[in-house]
C-alpha positions in Angstrom: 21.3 -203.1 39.5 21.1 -202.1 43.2 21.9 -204.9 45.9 20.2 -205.5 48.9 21.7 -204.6 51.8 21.1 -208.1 52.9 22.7 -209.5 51.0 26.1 -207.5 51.0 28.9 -207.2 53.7 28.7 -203.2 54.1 31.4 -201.3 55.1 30.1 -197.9 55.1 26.1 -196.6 55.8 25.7 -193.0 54.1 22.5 -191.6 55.9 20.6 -188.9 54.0 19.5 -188.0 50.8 20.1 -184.4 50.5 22.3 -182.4 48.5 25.3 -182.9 51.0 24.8 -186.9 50.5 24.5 -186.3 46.9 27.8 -184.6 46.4 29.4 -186.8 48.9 28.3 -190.3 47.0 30.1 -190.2 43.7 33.3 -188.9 45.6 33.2 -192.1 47.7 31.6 -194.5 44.9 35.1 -193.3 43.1 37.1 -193.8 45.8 39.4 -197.2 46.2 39.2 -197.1 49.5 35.4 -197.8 50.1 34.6 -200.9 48.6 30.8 -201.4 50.0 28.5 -198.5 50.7 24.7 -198.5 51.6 22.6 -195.4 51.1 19.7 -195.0 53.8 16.8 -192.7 54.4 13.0 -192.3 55.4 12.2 -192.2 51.6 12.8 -195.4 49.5 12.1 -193.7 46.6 14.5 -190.7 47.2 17.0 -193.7 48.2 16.9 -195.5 45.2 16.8 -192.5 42.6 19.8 -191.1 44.1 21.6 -194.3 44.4 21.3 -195.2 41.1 22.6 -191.2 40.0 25.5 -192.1 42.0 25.8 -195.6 40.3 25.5 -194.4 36.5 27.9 -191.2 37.6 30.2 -193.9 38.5 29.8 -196.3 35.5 31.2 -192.9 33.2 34.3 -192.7 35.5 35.0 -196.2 34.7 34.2 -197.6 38.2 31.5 -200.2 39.0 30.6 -199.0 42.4 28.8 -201.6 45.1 25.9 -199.5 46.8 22.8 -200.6 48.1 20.1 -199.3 49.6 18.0 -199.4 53.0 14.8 -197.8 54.7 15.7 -196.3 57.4 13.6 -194.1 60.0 15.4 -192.4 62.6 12.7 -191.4 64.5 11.7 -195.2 64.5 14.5 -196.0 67.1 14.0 -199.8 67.8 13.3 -200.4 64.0 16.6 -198.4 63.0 18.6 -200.7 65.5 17.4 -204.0 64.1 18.3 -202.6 60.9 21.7 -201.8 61.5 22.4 -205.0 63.2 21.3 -206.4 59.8 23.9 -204.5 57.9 26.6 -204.1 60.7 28.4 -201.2 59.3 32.0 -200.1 60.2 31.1 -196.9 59.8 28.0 -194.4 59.7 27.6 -191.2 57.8 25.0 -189.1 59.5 23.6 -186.3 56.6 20.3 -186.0 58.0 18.8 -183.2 59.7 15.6 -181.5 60.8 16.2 -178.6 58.7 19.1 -177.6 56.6 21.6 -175.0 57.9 21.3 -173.4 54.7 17.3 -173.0 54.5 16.7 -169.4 55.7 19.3 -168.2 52.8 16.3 -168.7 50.6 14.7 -166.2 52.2 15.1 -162.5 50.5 18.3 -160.6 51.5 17.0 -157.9 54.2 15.6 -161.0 56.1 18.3 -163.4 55.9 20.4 -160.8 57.1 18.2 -160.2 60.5 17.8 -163.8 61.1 20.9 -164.6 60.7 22.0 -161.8 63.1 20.8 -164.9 65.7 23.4 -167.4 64.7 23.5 -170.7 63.8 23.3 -171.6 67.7 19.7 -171.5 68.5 18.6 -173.6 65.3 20.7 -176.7 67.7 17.4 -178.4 68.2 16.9 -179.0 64.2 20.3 -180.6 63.9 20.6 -182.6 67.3 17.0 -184.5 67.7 17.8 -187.0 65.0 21.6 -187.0 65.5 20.5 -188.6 69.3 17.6 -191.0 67.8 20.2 -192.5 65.7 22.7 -192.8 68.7 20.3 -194.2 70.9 19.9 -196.7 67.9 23.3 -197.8 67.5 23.7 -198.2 71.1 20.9 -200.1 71.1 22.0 -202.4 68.3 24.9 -203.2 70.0 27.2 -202.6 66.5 31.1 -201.8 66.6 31.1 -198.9 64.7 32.7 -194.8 64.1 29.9 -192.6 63.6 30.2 -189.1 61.7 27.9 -186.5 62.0 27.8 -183.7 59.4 25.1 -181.6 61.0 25.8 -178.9 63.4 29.5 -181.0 64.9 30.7 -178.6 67.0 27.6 -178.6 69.3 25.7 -181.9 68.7 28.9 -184.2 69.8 29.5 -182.3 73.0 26.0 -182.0 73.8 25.3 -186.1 73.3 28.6 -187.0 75.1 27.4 -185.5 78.5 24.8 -188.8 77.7 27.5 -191.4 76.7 26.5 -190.7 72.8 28.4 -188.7 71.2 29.1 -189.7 67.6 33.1 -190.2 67.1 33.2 -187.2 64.4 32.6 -184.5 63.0 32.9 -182.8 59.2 33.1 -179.6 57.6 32.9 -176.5 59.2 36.3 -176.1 60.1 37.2 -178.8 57.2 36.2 -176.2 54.7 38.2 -173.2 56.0 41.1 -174.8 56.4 42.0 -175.1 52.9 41.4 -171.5 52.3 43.3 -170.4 55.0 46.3 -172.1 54.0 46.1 -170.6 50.5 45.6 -167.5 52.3 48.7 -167.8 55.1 50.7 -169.1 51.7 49.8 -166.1 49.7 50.8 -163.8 52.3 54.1 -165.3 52.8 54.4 -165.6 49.0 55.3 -169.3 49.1 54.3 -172.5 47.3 50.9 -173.7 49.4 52.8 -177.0 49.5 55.1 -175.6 51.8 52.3 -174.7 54.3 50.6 -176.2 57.0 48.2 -174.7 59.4 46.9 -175.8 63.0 43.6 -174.2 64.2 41.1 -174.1 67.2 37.8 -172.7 66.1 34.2 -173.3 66.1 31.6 -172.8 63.9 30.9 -169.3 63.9 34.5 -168.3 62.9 34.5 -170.8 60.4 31.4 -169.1 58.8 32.2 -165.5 59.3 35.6 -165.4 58.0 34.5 -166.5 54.9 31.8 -164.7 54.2 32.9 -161.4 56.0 36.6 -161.9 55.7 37.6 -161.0 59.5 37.2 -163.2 62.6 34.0 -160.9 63.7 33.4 -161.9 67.8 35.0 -165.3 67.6 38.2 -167.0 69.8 40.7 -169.0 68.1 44.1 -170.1 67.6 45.6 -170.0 64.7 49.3 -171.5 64.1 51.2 -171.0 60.7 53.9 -174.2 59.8 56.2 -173.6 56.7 58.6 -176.4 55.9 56.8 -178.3 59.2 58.4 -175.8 61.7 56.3 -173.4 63.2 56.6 -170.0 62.1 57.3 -167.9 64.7 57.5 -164.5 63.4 54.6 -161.8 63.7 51.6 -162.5 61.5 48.7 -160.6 60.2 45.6 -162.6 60.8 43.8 -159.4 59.6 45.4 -159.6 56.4 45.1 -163.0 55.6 41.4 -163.4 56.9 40.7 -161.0 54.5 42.1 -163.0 51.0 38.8 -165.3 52.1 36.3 -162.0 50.9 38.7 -161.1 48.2 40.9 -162.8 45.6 40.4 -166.3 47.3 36.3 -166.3 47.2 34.4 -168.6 46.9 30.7 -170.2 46.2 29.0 -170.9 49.2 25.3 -172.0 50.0 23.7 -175.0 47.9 26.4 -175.1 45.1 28.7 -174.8 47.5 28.4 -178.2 49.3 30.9 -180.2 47.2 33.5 -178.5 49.8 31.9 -180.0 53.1 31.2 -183.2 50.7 35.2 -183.3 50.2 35.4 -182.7 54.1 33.4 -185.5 54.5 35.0 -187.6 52.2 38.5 -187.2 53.7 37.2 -187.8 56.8 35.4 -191.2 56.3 38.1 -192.2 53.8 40.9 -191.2 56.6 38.5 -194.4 58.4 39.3 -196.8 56.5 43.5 -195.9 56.5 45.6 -198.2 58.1 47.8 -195.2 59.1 46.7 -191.5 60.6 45.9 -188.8 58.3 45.7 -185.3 59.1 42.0 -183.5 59.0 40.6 -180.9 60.6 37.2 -182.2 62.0 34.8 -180.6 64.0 33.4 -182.6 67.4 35.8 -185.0 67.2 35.6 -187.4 70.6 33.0 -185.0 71.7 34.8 -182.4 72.1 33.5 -178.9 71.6 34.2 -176.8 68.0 36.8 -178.0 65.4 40.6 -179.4 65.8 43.4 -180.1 64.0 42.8 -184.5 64.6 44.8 -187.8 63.2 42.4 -189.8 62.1 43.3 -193.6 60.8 40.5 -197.2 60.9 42.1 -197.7 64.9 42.2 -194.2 66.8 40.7 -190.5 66.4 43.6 -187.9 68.4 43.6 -184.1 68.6 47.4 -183.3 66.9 47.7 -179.5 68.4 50.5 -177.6 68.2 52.7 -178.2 71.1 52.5 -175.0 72.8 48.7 -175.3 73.5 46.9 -177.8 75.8 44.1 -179.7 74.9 42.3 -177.8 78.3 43.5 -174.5 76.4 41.8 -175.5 73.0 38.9 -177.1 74.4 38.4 -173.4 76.4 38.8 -171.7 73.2 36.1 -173.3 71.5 33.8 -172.8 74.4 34.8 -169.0 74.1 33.9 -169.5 70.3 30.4 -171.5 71.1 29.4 -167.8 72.6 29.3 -166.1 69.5 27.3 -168.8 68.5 24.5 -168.0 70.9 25.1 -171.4 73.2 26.2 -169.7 76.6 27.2 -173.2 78.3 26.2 -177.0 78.2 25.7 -178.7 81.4 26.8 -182.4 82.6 23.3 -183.6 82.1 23.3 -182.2 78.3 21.1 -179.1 79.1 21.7 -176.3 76.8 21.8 -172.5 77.8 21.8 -170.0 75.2 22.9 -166.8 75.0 20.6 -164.0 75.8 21.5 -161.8 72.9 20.8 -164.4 70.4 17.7 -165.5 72.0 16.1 -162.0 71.9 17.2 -161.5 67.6 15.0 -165.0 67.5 12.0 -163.9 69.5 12.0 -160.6 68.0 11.2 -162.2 64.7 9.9 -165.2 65.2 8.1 -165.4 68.0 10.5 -168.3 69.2 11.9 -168.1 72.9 14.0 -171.0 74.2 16.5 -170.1 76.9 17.2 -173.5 78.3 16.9 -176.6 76.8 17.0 -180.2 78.3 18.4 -182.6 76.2 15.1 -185.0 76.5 13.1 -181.5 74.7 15.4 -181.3 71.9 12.1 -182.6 70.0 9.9 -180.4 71.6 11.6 -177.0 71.0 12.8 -178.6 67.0 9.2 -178.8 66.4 8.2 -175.2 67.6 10.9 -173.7 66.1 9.9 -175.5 62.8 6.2 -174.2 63.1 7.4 -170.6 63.9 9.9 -170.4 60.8 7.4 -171.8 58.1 5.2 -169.6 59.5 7.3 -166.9 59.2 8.5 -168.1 55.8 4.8 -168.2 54.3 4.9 -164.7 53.7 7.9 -164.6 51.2 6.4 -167.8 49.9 8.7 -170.3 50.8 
């Protein structure tokens, strides 16, 4: 039977009832280190019917997890904040978002493959309106707490911490390459993968087009190969390697693939509640533009880059990285500039123009581009 979150001390708030929070729930309900979750989302009844799956997928492992449930709103600010300084969490999972990342995949090859010629960039507005409600919420609830944000990291947390509000953390994105890659650099040196450890600098876009394309395509990085924990320092083939990702070391992506950002996630928020650091790779971590190599432990969030490289140098990289993206620069105040390449793919086919964007329109422009796309959609009926 599910507890009210009243009546519990809750360590852990999971926001988000989408497939993400569904394959991230039984890896945390399982997990010895979380001993009270809360799910949370607009729909009670979604809530409670997924908080139950995760309870009875639980009960087969053998475990008796302790989840309850809350409404929450996030576009009911003051409500949200009264809410959380009910349940006080130590930490926040943010899985909600305008619109998934993976929604115009649905649409029939020839046109997923022109949209997505625009990048994941210019879709910022669905993934950053409710990611700075829920910010302004905690704020305003006044809660000691580590936020992580699953939805679009490597841009939301460096656009919200121009404001003061960036969430702690990020997940995935560079979380899920990184265990190919390592495969990949240990294939290519034909050695156990135990005996490999990678460092790398990149943002979104490489960390989606590698994969899927199996080169680095326009993107910046830096990429640093460790066998035996010393830095290999002969010649390397990133060519080569990037390549193992669209051949022998494949994988599912899309919807069935989300149990890999799930286990991202789950490293992450576990790493939270570790006495000492783990390593991750997170995206946005301390605001910070694309994705890091990061220690993360319940007291401190730190970037752990290889020694030859500043964090000025990394941080630059990723900014090179954003480009490809279609963000062109972020301004002090939060205002977004996009790219003028990616901008003209988007208007082209949808009709959707947004150069600029102020941080206080992220609502305004997530709405329009929503109108545009399921007006676009309708044809294909979507």
């Amino acid at each position: 039977m599910l507890n009210s979150s009243k009546e519990v001390d809750v360590d852990m708030l999971i926001i988000g009832t989408g497939n993400l929070c569904a394959n991230l729930l039984p890896l945390l309900a399982n997990s010895e280190k979380v001993t009270n979750l809360t799910l949370a989302g607009r729909s009670q009844d979604s809530v409670i019917r997924l908080a139950n799956l995760t309870q009875f997928t639980a009960f087969n492992l053998g475990n008796r997890s302790n989840l309850s449930t809350a409404e929450i709103d996030l576009n009911e600010i003051e409500q949200t904040a009264a809410t959380l300084s009910k349940i006080k969490p130590k930490i926040i999972f943010m899985g909600a978002s305008l619109q998934a990342a993976r929604l115009i995949t649905l649409l029939p090859k020839e046109h997923f493959e022109e949209i997505d010629k625009a990048e994941f960039g210019l879709w910022l507005p669905m993934q950053l309106s409710l990611n700075l409600n829920l910010m302004k919420s905690v704020k305003m609830s006044g809660i000691d707490c580590k936020v992580v944000n699953s939805a679009f990291p490597d841009a939301v947390g460096t656009v919200l911490s121009k404001v003061g509000l960036a969430p702690d953390i990020g997940v995935g994105n560079i979380g899920n390459i990184v265990p190919a890659l390592t495969y990949a650099a240990a294939m290519y040196l034909g050695l156990d993968v135990h005996r490999v450890e990678i460092k790398l600098i990149a943002s979104h876009y490489f960390t989606h087009y590698v994969h899927r394309f199996g080169n680095a395509g326009r993107a910046k990085y830096d990429l640093k190969v460790f066998v035996d924990g010393a830095l290999f320092s002969e010649s390397l083939d990133h060519a080569a390697i990037f390549s193992l990702l669209n051949g022998s070391l494949r994988r599912t992506g899309g919807t069935e693939g989300q149990i890999l950002t799930a286990s991202s996630a789950s490293k992450i928020l576990n790493a939270l509640t570790s006495s000492s650091h783990i390593k991750c790779h997170a995206p946005g971590p301390l605001g910070l533009p694309g994705g890091y190599p990061v220690l993360v432990s319940k007291d401190s969030i730190k970037l752990d880059l290889a020694a030859s490289l500043t964090q000025s140098d990394a941080i630059k990289i990723n900014e090179e990285c954003q480009k490809a993206d279609g963000i062109e620069k972020i301004d002090l105040d939060g205002t977004v500039h996009f790219c003028e390449r990616e901008v003209s793919i988007l208007k082209s086919i949808l009709n959707y123009e947004c150069k600029t964007m102020k941080l206080d329109d992220c609502f305004l422009w997530s709405n329009e581009l929503a109108a545009k796309y399921k007006e676009y959609s309708q044809q294909f009926r979507l």
